[in-house]
C-alpha positions in Angstrom: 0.0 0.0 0.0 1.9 3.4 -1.4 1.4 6.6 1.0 1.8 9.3 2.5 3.2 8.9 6.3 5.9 10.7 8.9 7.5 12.5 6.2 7.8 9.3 3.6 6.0 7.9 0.7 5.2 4.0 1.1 5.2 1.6 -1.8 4.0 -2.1 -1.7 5.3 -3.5 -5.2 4.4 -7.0 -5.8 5.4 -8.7 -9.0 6.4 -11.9 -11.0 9.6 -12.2 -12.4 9.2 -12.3 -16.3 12.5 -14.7 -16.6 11.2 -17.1 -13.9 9.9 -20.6 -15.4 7.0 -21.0 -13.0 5.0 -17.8 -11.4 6.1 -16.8 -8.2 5.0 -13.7 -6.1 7.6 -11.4 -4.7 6.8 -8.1 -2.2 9.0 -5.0 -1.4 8.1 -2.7 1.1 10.1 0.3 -0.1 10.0 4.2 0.4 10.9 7.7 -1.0 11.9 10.0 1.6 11.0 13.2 1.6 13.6 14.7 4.1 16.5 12.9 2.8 15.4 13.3 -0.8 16.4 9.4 -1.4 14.6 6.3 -2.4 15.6 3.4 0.0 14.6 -0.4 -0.4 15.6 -0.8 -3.8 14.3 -4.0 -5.6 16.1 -6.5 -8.3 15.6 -5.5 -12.1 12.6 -3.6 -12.1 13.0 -3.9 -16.5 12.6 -7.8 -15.7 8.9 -7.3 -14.3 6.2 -8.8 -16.2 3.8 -8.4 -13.8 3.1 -5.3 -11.7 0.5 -4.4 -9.1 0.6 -1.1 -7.1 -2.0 -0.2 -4.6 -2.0 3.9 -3.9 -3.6 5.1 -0.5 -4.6 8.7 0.4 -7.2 10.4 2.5 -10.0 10.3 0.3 -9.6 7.3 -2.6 -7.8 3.9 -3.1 -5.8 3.5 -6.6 -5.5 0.5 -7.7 -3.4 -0.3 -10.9 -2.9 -3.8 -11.8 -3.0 -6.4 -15.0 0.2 -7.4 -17.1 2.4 -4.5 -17.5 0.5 -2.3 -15.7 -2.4 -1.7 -18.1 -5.9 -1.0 -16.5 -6.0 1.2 -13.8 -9.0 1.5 -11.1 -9.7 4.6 -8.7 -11.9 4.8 -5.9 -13.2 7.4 -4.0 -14.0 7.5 -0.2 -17.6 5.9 0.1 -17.5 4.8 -3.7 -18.7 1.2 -4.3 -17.8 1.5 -8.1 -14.7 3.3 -9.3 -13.3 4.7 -12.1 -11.3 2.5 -14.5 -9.0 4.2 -17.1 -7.1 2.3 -19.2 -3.6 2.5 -20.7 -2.5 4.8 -18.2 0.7 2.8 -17.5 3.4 1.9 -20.4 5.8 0.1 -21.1 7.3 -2.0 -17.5 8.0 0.9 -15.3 6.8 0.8 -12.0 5.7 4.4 -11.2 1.7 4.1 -11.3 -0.3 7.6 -11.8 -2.0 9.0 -8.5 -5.1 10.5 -7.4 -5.9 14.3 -6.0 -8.3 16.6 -6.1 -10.5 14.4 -8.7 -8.0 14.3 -11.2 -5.4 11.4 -11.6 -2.0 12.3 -13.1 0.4 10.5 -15.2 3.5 11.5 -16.7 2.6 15.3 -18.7 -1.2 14.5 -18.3 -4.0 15.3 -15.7 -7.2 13.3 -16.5 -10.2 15.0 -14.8 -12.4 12.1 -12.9 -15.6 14.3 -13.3 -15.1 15.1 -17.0 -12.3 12.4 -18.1 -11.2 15.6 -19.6 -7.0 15.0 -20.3 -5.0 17.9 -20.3 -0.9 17.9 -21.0 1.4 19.9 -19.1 5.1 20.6 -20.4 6.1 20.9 -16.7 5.7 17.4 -16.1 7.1 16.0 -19.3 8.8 12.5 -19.2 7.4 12.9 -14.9 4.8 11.3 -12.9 3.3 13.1 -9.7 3.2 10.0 -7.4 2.5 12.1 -3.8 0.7 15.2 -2.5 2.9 17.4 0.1 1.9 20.7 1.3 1.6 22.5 -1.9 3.4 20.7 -3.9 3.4 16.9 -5.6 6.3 15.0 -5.5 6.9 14.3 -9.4 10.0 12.2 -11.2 11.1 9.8 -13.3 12.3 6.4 -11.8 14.4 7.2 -8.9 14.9 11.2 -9.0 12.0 13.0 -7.5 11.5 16.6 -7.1 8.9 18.6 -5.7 6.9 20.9 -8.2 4.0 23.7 -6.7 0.4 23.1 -7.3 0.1 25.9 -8.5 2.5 25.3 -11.9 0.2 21.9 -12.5 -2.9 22.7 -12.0 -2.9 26.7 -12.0 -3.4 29.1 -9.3 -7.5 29.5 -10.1 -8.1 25.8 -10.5 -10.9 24.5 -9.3 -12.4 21.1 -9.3 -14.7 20.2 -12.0 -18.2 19.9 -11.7 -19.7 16.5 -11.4 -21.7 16.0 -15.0 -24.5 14.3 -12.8 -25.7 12.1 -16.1 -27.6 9.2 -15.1 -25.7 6.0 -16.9 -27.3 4.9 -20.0 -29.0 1.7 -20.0 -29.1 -0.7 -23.0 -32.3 -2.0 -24.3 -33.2 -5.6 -23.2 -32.3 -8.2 -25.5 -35.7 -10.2 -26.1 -35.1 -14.0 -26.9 -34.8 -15.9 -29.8 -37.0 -19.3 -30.3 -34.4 -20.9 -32.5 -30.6 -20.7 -31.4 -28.3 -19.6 -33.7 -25.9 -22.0 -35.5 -22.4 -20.8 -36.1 -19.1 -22.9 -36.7 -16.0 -23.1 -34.5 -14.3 -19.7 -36.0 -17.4 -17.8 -35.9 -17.6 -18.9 -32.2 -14.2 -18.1 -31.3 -14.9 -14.3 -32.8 -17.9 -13.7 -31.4 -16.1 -14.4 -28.2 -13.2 -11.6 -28.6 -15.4 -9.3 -30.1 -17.4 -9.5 -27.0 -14.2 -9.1 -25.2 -12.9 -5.8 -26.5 -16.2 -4.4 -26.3 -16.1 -5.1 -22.3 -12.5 -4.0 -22.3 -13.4 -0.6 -24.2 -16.6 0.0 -22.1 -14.5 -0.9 -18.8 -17.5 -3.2 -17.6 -20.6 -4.1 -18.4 -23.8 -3.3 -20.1 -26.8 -2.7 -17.9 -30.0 -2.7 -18.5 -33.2 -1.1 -16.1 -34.5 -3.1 -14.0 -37.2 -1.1 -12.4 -38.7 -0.5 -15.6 -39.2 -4.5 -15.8 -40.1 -4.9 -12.0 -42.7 -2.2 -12.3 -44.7 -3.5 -15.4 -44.6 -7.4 -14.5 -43.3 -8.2 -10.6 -44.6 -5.3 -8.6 -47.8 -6.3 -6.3 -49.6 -4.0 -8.9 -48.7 -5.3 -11.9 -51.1 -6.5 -14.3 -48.7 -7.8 -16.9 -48.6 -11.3 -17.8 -45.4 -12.9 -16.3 -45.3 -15.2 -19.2 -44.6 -12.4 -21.8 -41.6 -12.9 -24.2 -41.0 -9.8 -22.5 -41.0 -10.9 -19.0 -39.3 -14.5 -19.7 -36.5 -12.3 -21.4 -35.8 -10.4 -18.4 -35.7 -12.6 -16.0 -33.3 -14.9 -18.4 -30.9 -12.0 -18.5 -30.6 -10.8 -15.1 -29.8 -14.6 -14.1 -27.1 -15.1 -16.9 -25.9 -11.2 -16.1 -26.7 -11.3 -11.7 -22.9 -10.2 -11.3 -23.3 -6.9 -12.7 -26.3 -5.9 -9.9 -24.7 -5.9 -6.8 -21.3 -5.5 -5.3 -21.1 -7.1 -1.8 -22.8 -10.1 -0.8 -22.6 -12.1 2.6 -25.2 -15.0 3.5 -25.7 -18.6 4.3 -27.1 -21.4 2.1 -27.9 -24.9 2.0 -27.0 -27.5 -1.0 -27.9 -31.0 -1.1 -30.3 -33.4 0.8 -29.8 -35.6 3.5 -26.8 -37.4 4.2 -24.4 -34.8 0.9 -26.0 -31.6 2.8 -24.2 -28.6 3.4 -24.4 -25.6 5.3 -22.0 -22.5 3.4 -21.6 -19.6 4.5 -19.8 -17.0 2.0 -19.2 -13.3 2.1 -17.4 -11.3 -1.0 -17.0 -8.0 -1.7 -16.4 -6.5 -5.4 -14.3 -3.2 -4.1 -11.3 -4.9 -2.2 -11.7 -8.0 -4.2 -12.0 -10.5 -1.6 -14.4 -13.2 -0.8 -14.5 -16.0 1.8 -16.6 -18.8 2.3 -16.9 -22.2 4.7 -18.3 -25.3 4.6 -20.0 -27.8 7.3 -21.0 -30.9 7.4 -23.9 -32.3 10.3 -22.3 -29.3 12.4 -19.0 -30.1 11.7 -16.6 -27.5 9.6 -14.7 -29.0 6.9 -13.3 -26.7 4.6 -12.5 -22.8 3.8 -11.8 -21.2 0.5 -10.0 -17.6 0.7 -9.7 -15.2 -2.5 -7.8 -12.6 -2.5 -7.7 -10.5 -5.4 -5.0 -7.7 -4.6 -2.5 -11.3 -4.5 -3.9 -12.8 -7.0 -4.2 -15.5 -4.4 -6.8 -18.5 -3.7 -6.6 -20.6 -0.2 -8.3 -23.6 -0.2 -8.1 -24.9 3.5 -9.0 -28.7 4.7 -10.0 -27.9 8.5 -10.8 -32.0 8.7 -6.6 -32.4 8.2 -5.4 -28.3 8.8 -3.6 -28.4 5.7 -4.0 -26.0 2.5 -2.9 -25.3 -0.6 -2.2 -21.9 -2.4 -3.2 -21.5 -6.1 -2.4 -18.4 -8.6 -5.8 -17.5 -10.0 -5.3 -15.6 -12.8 -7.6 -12.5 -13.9 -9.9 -13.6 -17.2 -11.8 -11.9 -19.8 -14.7 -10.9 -19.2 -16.9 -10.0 -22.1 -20.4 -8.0 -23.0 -22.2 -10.7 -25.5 -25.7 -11.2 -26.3 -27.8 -12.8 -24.3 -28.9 -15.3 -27.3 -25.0 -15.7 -28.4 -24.7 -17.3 -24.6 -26.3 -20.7 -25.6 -25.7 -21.9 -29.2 -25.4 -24.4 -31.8 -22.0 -25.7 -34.0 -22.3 -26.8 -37.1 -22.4 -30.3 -36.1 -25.1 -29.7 -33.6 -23.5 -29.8 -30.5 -24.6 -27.4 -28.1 -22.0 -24.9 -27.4 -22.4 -22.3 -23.8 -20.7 -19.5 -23.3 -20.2 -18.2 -19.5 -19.0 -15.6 -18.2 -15.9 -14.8 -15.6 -16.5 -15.4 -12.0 -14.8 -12.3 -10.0 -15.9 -13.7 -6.6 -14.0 -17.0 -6.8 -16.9 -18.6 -4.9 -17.4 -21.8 -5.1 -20.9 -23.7 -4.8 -22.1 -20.1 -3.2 -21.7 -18.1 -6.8 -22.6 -21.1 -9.0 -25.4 -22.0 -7.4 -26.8 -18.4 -5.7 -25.5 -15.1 -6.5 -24.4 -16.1 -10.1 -26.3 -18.4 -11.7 -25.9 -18.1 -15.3 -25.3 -21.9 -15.6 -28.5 -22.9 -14.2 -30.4 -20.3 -16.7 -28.5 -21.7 -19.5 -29.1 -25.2 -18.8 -32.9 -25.2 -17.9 -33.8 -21.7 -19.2 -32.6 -21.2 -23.0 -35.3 -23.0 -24.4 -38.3 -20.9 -23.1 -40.9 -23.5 -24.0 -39.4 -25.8 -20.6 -40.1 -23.1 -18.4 -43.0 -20.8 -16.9 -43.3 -18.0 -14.3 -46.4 -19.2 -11.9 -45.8 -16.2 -9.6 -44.1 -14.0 -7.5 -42.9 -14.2 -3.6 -41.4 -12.4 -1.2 -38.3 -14.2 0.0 -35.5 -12.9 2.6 -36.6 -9.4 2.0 -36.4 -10.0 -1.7 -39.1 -9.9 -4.2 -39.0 -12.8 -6.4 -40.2 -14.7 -9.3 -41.3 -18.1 -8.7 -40.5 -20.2 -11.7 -41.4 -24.1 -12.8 -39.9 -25.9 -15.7 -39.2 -29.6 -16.6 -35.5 -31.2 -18.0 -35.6 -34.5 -19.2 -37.9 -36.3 -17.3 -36.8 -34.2 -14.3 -38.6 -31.1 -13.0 -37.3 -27.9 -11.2 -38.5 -25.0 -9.3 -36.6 -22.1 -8.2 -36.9 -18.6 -7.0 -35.1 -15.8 -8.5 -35.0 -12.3 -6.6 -35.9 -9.7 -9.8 -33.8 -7.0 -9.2 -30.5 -9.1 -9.3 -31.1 -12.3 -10.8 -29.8 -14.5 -7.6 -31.5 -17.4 -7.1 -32.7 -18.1 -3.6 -34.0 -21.6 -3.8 -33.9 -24.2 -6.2 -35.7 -27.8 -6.2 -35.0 -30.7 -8.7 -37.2 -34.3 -8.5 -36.9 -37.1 -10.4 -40.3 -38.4 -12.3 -41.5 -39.9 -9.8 -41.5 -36.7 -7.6 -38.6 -38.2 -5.6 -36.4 -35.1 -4.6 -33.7 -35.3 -5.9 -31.8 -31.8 -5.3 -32.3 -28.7 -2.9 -30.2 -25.1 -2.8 -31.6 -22.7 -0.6 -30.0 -19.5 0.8 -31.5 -18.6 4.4 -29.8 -15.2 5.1 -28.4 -12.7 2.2 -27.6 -8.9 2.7 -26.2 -7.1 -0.5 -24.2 -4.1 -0.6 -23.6 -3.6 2.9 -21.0 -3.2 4.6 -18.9 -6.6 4.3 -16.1 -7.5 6.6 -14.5 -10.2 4.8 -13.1 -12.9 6.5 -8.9 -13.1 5.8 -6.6 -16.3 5.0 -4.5 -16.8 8.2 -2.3 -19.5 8.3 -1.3 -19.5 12.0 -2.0 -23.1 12.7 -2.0 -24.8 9.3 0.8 -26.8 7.2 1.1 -25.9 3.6 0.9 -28.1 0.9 3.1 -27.7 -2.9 1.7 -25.0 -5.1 -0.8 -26.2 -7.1 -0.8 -25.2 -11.0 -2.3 -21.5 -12.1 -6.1 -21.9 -11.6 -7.3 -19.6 -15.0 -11.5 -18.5 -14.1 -13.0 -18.3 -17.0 -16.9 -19.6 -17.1 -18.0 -21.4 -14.5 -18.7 -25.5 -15.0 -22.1 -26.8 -16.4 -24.1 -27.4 -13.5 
């Protein structure tokens, strides 16, 4: 964590040697200091870094710049649950990340106005990055020389902060489904899926779309519309195979699986410092933890029955923005081809099977004839649409909360009207203020490495 304390400026650098054959994770604690005018706690051959994550701290944001070579940046303000995510800020290798003050962000000659993402270039800091706030001045340089230059000379004696532009964000129009899926060949697939990826990449997230507008006209206890609506089915298709996008802090407890295979979970996650926790127990008896940790890069996946663990590298994927009727498909040949989306949470049963359930909407709700809507419910403060559908000779219920997609119970019996599956949550809060449980490994013995994990789309369910 870089900032500004007793006189220094604080950097935590953590990266992975480009020359080294298999990925391991170095940290430096290091420091400019101001009084001394020197940079102590050098580390090896910073031009050797192929991987480079810098966190930024100051009274009123976090700065966050991560990704190979430094190339997506994320800034935060104080009280912000989503930030702002400029790309490209970093080039090249170096180290030196921009920083944040006074709603602009600064890197090298430029200043890049948060309010109006306005850039403007300034001679003064040519070939520089301001990386510190002291007094009146920023502490700018290139590298390992630092000076200290006046406000004033960047951003003018009569600057003021730029007014917010107050826009409301632009939703996309809902994507109504299509009765026959398309058909498309291995390359057409494998395009479809990177154009969907640079669109994500050059909007910096996702697409939404407005919920109330659908909650109003077909969920609300006044609503008149029918539920069955091509409409109403398409909604409630896309906020399942899109529930990621609608909140940004979860904690709860859930159920999954009947009698002798059930499990209590409980899982919290939170979007802003990129961790999520959750735990397992069996007849009362804890079993097993699962730590992410996405500042490290880091999963922990802890055995409490033997107090042993093992550490995986989980790499960042691709998200993408795609069409909600481009998710389930056709090859050429007839196979059925899925297309799932990145899991930020790193949740196990808890994301697959709860907050992000795309899987279960593409396997029981892509072919619209299988299912109905046969009502609505309120269910843990949520209001929901109760939905009944066959697959195979199996059939399914579940409740889905409308305004995020997550699915808050789900039944599965065989023909006979044997159960055969239950998933229930029985507490959920969502964007409140989550405490997430941390790894700690006082206690437990440390098993080899295990290879990269890489998330991309979740596993049929």
């Amino acid at each position: 964590m870089q900032g500004l304390f007793d006189n220094r400026i604080y950097f935590n650098i953590m990266f992975v040697p480009a020359s080294m054959s298999s990925p391991s994770y170095h940290s430096y604690v290091t420091w400019y200091d101001l009084g001394t005018q020197t940079y102590q706690g050098e580390p090896e051959d910073l031009t050797k870094i192929e991987y480079c994550q810098i966190e930024f701290l100051s009274k009123d944001y976090l700065f966050l710049v991560r990704g190979f070579q430094g190339t997506q940046a994320e800034v935060y303000r104080a009280g912000q649950e989503q930030p702002v995510i400029l790309s490209g800020l970093c080039s090249g290798k170096s180290w030196m990340s921009p920083s944040v003050f006074d709603d602009t962000v600064f890197d090298s000659d430029q200043v890049i106005d948060l309010n109006t993402k306005e850039i403007r270039t300034f001679e003064r800091l040519k070939e520089k990055r301001v990386i510190a706030r002291y007094g009146d001045c920023y502490i700018a340089g290139l590298q390992y020389d630092f000076e200290k230059i006046p406000v004033s000379e960047i951003l003018g004696d009569d600057a003021a902060p730029a007014e917010a532009a107050g826009t409301e964000p632009a939703f996309a129009e809902l994507e109504l489904h299509e009765a026959e899926k398309r058909i498309v060949s291995w390359e057409e697939e494998d395009q479809l899926l990177n154009d969907a990826r640079t669109r994500y990449a050059e909007r910096n997230g996702p697409v939404l779309i407005d919920t109330q507008k659908y909650i109003s006209k077909y969920f609300a206890s006044d609503a008149d519309a029918d539920l069955n609506a091509l409409e109403a089915k398409s909604y409630i298709y896309h906020m399942m195979l899109n529930s990621i996008d609608y909140f940004r802090s979860a904690e709860g407890e859930m159920t999954y699986g009947l009698n002798e295979g059930k499990m209590d979970i409980r899982f919290q996650t939170d979007d802003a410092s990129r961790l999520s926790y959750e735990s397992e127990s069996a007849d009362g008896v804890p079993t097993a933890e699962r730590y992410y940790i996405g500042s490290e890069s880091m999963h922990y996946n802890v055995d409490l029955r033997t107090n042993k663990y093992t550490a995986s590298i989980c790499a960042d994927g691709n998200d993408f923005i795609m069409s909600d009727n481009e998710r389930c498909m056709l090859l050429t040949d007839g196979t059925g081809i899925s297309n799932g989306r990145d899991d930020p949470t790193w949740l196990g049963i808890p994301s697959n099977s709860c907050l992000f359930p795309q899987n279960f909407a593409m396997s029981r709700l892509s072919d619209f004839d299988m299912w109905s809507m046969t009502g609505t419910e309120e269910r843990l403060g949520f209001q929901c649409a109760v939905i009944e559908g066959t697959r195979g000779d199996r059939s399914f219920r579940m409740i889905v909360a409308v305004d995020t997609g997550i699915m808050l119970r789900y039944e599965e019996y065989y023909a006979d009207g044997t159960p055969e599956n239950l998933i229930e949550a029985t507490r959920l809060m969502l964007d409140e203020k989550t405490v997430v449980k941390q790894f700690d490994p006082a206690g437990l013995t440390k098993d080899e490495m295990q290879p990269i994990d890489v998330p991309a789309a979740q596993n049929e369910t």
